[in-house]
PABAMAR-80589 format. One line per field, with one value per atom (N, C-alpha, C): residue number from 1; residue in one letter; atom name; x, y, z. Coordinates in nm, 2 decimals, decimal comma. Example, Ala and Ser with C-alpha at 12.3 -4.5 7.8 and 13.67 -1.06 7.14 Angstrom:
<ketors>
resi <- (1 1 1 2 2 2)
resn <- (A A A S S S)
name <- (N CA C N CA C)
east <- (1,32 1,23 1,32 1,28 1,37 1,29)
north <- (-0,57 -0,45 -0,33 -0,22 -0,11 0,00)
up <- (0,78 0,78 0,78 0,71 0,71 0,79)
</ketors>
This chain:
<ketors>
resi <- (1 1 1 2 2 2 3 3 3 4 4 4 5 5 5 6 6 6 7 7 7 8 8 8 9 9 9 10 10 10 11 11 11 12 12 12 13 13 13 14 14 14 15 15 15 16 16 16 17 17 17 18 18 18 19 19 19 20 20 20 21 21 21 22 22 22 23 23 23 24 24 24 25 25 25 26 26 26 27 27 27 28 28 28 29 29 29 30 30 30 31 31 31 32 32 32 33 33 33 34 34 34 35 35 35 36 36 36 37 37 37 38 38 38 39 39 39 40 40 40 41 41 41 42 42 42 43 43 43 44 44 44 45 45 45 46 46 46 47 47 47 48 48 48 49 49 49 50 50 50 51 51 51 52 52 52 53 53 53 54 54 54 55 55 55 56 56 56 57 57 57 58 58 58 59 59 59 60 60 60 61 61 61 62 62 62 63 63 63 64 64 64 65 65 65 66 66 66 67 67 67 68 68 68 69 69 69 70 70 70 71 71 71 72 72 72 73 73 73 74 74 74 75 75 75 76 76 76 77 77 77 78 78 78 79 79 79 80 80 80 81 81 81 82 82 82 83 83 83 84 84 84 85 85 85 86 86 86 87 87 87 88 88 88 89 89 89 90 90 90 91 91 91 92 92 92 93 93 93 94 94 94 95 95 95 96 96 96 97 97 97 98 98 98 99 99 99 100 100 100 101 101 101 102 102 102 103 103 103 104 104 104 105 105 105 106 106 106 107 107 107 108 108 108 109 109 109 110 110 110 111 111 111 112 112 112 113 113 113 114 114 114 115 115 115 116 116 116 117 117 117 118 118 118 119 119 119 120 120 120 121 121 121 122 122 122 123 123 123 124 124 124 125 125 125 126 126 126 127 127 127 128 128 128 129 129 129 130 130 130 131 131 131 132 132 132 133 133 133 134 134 134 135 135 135 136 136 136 137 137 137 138 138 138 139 139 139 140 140 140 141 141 141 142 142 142 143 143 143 144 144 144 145 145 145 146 146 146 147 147 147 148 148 148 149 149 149 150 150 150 151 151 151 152 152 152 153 153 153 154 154 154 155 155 155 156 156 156 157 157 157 158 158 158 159 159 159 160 160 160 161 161 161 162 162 162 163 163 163 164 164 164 165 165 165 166 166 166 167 167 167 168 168 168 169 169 169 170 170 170 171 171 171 172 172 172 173 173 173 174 174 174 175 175 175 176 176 176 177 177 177 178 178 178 179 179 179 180 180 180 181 181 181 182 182 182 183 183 183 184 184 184 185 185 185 186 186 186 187 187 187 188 188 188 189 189 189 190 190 190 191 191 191 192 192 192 193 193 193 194 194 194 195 195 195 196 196 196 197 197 197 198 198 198 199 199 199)
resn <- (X X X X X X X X X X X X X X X X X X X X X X X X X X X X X X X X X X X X X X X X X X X X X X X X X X X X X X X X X X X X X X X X X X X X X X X X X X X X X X X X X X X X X X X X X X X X X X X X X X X X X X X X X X X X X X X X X X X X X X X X X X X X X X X X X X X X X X X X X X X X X X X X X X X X X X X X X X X X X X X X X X X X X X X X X X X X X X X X X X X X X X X X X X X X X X X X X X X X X X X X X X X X X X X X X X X X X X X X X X X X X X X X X X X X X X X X X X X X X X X X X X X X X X X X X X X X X X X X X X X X X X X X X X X X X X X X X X X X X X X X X X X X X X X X X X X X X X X X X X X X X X X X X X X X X X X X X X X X X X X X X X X X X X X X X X X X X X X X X X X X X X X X X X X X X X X X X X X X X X X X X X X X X X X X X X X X X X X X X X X X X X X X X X X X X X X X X X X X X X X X X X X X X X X X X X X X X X X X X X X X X X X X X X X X X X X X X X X X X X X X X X X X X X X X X X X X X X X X X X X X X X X X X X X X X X X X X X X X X X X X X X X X X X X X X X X X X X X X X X X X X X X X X X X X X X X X X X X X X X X X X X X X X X X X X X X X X X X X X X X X X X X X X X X X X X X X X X X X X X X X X X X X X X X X X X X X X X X X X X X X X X X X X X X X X X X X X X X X X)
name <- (N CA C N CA C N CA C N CA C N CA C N CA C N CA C N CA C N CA C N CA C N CA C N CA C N CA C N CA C N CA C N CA C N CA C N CA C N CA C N CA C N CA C N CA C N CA C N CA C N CA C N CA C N CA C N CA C N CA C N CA C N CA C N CA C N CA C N CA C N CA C N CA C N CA C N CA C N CA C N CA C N CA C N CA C N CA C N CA C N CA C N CA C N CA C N CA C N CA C N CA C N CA C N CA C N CA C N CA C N CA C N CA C N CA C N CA C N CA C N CA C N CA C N CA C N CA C N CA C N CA C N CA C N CA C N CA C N CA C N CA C N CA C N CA C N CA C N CA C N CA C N CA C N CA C N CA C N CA C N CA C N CA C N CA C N CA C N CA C N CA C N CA C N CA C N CA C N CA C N CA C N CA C N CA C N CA C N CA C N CA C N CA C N CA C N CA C N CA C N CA C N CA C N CA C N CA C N CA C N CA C N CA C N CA C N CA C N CA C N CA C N CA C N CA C N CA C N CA C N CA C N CA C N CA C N CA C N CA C N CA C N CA C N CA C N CA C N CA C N CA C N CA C N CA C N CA C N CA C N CA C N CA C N CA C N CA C N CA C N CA C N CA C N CA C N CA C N CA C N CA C N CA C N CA C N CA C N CA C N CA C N CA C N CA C N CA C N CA C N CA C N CA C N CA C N CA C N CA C N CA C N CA C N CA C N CA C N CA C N CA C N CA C N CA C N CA C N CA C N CA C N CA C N CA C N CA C N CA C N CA C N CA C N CA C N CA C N CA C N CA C N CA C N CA C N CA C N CA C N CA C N CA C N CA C N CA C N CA C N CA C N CA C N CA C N CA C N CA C N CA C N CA C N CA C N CA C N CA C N CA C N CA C N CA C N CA C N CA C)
east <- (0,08 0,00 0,09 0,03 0,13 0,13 0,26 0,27 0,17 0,18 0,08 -0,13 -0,10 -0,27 -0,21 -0,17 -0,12 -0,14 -0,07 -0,08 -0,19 -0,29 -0,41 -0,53 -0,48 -0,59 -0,55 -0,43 -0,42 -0,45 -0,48 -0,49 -0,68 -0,75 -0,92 -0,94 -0,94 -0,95 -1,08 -1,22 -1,35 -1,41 -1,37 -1,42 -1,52 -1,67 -1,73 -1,69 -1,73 -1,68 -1,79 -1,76 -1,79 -1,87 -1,93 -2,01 -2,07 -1,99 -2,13 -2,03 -1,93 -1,88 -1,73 -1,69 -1,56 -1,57 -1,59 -1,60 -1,47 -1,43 -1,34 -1,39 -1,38 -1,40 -1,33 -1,43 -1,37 -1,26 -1,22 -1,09 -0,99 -1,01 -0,91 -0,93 -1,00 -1,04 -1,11 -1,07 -1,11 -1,24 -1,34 -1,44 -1,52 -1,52 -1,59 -1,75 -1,80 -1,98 -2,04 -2,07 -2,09 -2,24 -2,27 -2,40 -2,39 -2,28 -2,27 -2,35 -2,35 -2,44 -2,39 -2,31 -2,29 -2,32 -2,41 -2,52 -2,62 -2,67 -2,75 -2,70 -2,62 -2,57 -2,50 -2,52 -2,51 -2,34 -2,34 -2,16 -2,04 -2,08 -2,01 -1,91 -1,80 -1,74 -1,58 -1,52 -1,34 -1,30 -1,19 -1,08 -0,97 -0,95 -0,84 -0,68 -0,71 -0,58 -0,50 -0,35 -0,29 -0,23 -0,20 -0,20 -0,29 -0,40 -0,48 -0,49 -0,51 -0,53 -0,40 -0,29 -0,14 -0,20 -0,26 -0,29 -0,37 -0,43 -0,56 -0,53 -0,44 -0,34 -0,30 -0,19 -0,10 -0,20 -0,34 -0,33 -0,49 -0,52 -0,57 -0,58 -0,70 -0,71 -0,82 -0,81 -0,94 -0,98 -1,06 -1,11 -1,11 -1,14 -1,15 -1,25 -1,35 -1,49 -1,47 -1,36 -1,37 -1,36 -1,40 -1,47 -1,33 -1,35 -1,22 -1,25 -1,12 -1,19 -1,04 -1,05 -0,94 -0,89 -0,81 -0,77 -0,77 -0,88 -0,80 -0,79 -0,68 -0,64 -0,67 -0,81 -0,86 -0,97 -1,01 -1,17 -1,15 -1,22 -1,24 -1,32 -1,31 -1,41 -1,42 -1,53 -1,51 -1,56 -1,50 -1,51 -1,60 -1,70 -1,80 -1,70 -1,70 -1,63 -1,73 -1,68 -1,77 -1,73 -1,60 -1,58 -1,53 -1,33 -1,27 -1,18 -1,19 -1,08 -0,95 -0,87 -0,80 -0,75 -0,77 -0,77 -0,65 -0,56 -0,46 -0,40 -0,32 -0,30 -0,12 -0,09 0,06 0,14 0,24 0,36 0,38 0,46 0,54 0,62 0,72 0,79 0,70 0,58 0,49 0,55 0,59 0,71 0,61 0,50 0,43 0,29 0,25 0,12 0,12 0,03 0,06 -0,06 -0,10 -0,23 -0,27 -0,39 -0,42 -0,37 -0,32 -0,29 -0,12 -0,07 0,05 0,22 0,10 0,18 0,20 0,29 0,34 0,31 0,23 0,20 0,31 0,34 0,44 0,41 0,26 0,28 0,06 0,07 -0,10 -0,12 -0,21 -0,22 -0,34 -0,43 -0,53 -0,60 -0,63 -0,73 -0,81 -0,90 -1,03 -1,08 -1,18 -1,23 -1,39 -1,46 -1,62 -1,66 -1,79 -1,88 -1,90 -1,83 -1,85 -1,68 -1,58 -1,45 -1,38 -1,38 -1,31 -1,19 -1,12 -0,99 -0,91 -0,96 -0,98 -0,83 -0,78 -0,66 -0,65 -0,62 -0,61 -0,46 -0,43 -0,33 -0,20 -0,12 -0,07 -0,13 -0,17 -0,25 -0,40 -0,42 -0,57 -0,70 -0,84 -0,86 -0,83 -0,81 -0,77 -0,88 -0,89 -0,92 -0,84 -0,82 -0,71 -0,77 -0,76 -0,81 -0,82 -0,93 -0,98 -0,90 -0,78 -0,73 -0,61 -0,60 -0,40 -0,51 -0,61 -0,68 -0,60 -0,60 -0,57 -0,42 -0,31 -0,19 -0,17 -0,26 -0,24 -0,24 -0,38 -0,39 -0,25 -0,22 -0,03 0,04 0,05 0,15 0,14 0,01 0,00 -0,03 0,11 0,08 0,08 0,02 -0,01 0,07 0,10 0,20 0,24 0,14 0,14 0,21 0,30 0,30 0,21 0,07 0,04 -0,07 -0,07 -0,10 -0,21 -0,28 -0,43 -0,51 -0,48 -0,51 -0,53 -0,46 -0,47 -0,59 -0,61 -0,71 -0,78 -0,86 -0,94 -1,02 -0,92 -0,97 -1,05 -0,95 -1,02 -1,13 -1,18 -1,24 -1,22 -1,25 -1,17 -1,26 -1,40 -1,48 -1,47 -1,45 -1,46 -1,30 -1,21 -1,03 -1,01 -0,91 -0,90 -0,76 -0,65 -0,51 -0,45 -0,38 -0,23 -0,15 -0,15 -0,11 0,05 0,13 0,23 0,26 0,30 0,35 0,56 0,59 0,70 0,80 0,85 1,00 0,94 0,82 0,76 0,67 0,52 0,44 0,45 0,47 0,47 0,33 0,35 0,20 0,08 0,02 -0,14 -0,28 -0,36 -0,48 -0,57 -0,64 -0,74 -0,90 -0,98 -1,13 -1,21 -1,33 -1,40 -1,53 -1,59 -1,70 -1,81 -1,94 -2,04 -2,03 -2,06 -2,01 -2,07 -2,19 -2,19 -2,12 -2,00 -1,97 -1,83 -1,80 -1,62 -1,59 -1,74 -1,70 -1,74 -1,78 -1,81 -1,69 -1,66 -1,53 -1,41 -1,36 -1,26 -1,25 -1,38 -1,39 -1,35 -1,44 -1,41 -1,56 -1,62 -1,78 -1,77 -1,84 -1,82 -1,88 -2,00 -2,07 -2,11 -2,02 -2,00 -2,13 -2,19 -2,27 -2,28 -2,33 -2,32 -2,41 -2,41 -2,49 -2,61 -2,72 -2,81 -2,90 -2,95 -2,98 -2,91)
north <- (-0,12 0,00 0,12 0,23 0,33 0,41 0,46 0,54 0,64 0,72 0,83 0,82 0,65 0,57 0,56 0,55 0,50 0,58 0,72 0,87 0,89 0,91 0,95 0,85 0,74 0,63 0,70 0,77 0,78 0,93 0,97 1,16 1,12 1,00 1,04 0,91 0,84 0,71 0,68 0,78 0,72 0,75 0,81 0,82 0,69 0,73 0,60 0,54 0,43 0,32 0,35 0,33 0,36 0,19 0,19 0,10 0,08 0,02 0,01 0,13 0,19 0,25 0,20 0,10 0,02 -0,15 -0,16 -0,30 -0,36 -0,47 -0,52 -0,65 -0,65 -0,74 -0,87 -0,98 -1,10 -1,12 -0,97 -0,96 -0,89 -0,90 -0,76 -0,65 -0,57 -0,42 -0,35 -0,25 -0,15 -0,07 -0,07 0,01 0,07 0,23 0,31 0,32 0,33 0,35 0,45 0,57 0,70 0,68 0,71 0,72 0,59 0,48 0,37 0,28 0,24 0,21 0,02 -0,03 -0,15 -0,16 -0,17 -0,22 -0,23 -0,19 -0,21 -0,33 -0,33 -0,46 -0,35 -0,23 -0,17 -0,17 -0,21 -0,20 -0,12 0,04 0,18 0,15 0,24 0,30 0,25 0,19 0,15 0,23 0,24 0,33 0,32 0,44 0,39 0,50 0,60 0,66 0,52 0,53 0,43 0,45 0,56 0,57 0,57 0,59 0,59 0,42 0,37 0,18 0,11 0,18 0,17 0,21 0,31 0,33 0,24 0,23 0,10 -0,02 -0,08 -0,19 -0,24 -0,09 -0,07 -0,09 -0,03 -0,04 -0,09 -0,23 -0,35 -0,47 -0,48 -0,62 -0,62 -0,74 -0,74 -0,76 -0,75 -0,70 -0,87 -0,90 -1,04 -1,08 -1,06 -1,11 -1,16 -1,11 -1,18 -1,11 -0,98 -0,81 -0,73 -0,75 -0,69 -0,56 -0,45 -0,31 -0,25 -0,13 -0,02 0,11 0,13 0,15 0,30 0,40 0,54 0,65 0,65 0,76 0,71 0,81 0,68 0,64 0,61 0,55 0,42 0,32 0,19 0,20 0,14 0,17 0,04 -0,06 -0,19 -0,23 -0,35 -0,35 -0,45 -0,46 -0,59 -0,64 -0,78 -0,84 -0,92 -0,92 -0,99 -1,15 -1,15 -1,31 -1,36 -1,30 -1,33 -1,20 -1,20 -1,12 -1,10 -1,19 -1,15 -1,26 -1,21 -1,22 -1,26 -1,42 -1,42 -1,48 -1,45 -1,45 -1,50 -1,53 -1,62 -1,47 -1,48 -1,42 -1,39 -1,27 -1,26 -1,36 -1,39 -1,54 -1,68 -1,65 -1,78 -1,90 -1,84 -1,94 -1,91 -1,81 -1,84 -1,77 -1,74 -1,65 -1,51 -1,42 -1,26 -1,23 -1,17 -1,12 -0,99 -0,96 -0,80 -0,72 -0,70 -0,58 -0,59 -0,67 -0,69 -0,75 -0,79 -0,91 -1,02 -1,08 -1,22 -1,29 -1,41 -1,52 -1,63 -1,60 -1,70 -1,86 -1,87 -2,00 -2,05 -2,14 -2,22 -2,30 -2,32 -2,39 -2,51 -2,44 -2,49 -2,51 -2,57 -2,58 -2,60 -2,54 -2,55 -2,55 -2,67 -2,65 -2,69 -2,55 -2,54 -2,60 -2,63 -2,68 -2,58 -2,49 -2,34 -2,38 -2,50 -2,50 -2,39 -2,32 -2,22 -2,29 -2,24 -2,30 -2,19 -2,22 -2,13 -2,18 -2,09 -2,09 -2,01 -2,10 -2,02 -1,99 -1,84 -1,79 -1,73 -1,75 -1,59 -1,50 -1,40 -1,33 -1,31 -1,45 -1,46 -1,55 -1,54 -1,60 -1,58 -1,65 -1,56 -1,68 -1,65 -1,70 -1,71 -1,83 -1,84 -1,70 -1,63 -1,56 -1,65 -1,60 -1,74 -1,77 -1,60 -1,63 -1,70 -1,70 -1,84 -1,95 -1,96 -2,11 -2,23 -2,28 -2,37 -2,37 -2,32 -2,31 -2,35 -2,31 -2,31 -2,47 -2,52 -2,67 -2,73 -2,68 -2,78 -2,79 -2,65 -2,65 -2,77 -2,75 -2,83 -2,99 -3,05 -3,20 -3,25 -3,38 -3,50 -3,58 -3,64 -3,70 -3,84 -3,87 -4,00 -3,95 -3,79 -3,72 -3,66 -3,70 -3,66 -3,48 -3,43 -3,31 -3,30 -3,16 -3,13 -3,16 -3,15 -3,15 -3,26 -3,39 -3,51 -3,53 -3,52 -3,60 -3,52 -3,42 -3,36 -3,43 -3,46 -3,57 -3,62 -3,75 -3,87 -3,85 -3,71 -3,74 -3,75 -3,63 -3,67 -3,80 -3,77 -3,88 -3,89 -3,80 -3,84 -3,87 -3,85 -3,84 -3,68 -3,70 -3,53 -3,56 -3,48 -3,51 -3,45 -3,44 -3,36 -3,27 -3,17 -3,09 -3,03 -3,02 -2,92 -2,83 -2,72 -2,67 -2,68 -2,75 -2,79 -2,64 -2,66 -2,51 -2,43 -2,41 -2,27 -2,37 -2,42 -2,42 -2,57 -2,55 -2,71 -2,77 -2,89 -2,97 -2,89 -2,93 -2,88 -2,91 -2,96 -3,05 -2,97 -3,05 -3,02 -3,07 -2,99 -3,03 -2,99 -3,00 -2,96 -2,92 -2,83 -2,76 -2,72 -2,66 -2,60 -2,51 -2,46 -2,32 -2,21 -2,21 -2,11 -2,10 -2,21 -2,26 -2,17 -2,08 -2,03 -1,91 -1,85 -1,75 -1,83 -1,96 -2,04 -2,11 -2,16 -2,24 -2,13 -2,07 -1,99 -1,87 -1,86 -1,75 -1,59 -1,52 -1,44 -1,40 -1,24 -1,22 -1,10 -1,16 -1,06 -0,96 -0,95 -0,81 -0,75 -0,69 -0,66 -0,48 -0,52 -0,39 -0,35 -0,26 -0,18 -0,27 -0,26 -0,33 -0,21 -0,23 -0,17 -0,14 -0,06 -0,08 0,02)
up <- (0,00 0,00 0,00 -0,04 -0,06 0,10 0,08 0,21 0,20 0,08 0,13 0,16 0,12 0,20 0,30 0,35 0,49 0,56 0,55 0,55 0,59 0,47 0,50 0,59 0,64 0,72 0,82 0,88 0,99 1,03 0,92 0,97 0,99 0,88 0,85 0,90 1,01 1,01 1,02 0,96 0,99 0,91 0,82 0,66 0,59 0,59 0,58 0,42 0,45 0,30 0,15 0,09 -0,06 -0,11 -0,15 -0,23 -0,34 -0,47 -0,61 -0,71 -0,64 -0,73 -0,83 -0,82 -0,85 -0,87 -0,98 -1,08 -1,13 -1,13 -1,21 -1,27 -1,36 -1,51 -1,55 -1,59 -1,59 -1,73 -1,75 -1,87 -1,73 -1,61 -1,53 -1,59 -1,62 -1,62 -1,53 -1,49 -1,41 -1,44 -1,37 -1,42 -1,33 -1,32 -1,28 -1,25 -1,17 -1,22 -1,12 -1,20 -1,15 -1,03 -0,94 -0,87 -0,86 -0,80 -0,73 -0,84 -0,93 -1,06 -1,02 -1,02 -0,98 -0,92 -0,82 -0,69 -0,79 -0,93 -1,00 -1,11 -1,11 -1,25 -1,33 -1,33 -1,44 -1,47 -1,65 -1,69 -1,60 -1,57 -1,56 -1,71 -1,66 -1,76 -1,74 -1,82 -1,85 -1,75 -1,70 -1,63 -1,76 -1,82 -1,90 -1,89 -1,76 -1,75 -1,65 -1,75 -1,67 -1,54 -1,49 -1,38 -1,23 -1,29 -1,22 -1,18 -1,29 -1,27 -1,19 -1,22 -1,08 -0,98 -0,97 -0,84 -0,73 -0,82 -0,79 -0,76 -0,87 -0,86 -0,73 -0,67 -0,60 -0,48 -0,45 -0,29 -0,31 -0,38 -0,39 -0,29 -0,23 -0,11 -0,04 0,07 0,11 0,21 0,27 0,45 0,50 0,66 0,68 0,63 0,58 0,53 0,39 0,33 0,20 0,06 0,16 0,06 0,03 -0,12 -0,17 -0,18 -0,19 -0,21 -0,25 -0,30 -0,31 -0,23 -0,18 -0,03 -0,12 -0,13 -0,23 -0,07 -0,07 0,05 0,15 0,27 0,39 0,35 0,24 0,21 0,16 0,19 0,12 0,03 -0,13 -0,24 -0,23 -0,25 -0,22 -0,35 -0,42 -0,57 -0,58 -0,68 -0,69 -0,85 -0,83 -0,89 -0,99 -1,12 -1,21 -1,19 -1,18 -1,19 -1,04 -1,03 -0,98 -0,88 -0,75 -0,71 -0,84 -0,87 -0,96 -1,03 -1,15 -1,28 -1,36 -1,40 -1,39 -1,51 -1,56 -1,70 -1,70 -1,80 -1,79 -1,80 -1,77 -1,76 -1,92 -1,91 -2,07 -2,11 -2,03 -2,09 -2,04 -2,00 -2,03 -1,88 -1,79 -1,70 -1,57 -1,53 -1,41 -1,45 -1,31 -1,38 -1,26 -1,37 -1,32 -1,30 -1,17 -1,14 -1,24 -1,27 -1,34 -1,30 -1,16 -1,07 -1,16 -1,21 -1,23 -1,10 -1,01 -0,92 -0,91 -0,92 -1,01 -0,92 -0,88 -0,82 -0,75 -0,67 -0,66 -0,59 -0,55 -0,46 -0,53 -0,54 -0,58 -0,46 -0,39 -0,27 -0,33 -0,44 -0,45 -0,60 -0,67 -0,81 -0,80 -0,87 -0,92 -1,00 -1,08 -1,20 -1,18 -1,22 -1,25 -1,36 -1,34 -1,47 -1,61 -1,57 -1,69 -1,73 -1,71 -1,74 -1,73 -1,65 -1,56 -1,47 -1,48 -1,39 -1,30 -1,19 -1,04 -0,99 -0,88 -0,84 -0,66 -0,58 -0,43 -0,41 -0,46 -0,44 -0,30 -0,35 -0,20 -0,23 -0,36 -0,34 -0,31 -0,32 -0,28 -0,39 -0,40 -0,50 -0,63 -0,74 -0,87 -0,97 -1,09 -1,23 -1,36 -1,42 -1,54 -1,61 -1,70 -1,82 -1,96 -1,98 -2,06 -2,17 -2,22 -2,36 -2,33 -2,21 -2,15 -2,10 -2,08 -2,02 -2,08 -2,20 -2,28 -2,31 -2,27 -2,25 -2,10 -2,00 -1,86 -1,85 -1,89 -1,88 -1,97 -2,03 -2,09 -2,03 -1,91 -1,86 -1,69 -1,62 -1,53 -1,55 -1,46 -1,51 -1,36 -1,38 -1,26 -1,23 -1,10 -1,08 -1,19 -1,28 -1,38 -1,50 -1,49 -1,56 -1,72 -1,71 -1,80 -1,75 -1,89 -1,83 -1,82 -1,76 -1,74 -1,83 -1,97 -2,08 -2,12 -2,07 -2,12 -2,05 -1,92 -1,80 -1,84 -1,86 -1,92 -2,01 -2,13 -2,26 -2,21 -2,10 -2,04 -1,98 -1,90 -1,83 -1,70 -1,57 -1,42 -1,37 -1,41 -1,36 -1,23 -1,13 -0,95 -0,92 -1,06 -0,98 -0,91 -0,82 -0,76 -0,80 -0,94 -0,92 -0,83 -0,83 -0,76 -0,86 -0,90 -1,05 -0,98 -1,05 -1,00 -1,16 -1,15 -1,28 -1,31 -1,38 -1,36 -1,36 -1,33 -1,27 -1,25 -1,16 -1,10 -0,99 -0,99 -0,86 -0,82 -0,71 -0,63 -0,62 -0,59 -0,62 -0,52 -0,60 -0,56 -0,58 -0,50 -0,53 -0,65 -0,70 -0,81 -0,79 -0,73 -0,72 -0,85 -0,87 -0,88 -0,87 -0,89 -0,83 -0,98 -0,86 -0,99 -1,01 -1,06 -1,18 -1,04 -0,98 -0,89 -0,75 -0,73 -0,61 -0,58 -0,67 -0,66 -0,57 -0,52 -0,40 -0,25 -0,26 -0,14 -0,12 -0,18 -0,21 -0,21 -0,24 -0,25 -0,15 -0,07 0,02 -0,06 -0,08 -0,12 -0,12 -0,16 -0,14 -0,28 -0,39 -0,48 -0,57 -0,44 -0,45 -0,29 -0,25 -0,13 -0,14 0,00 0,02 0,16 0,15 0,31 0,41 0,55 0,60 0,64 0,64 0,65 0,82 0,90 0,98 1,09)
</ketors>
């Protein structure tokens, strides 16, 4: 987080929380929505100054509850998430995977694969999602201890197997479940349309 959030939690530390105005997209895109509009479904609008989206990047996370949010100065903007906390895509040399925020993943504890063939991941950063355009590179890369890869057992069919995947010269082994397509914020702990409590 940046020093000067840090700064400011401690000069305003009761600044109430923001809700419905900060979306991120099951591509990792940042999106605005004027008069809290994502408490309604509604799209809002791209973020497309790059600095601003570093910023956002940069002081990115989430409360004990699950509730991700963006730390801007001393306010919490709490983001409703279309898919995934974060959004994770292979690396430029293709050798790990890089969150949207642009923080390189270093450790997988957990896999998951939904009925929608989404391939879910319990990060050090927290929960993440392949991005659908590395999905099919990601499955080559993770193989089973019989050495064949995701891709192969896929073919076959898991049929009720749970492997053990590791990605060779980057993530150490790590179980493989699967779930239903609506089960990845129960399962992965995370809450991805967070709102004020009322009352």
């Amino acid at each position: 987080m940046d020093d000067s959030v840090l700064a400011a939690m401690k000069r305003w530390p009761d600044v109430p929380a923001a809700y419905g105005w900060l979306s991120l997209t099951a591509r990792g895109e940042w999106h605005i929505h004027p008069e809290g509009s994502a408490l309604r479904g509604e799209p809002g609008e791209p973020i497309v100054n790059t600095q601003l989206v570093a910023f956002i990047n940069r002081n990115y996370q989430s409360d004990a509850d699950g509730c991700w949010y963006f730390q801007n100065g001393p306010q919490r903007v709490y983001v409703h998430l279309s898919l995934a906390p974060h959004i994770l895509r292979l690396s430029d040399d293709t050798s790990d995977l890089v969150s949207h925020t642009g923080a390189q993943v270093a450790a997988v504890q957990h896999w998951w694969l939904d009925q929608a063939g989404r391939l879910w991941a319990q990060t050090d950063l927290g929960p993440g999602v392949i991005l659908d355009r590395d999905l099919a590179a990601v499955i080559e890369k993770l193989t089973a201890s019989s050495g064949q890869t995701l891709s192969d057992l896929l073919e076959e069919g898991l049929s009720g197997k749970a492997p053990t995947l590791h990605w060779p010269g980057w993530s150490k082994a790590a179980p493989l479940r699967e779930m239903l397509a609506e089960e990845p914020s129960a399962k992965l702990h995370f809450n991805p349309d967070p709102r004020a409590i009322s009352g």
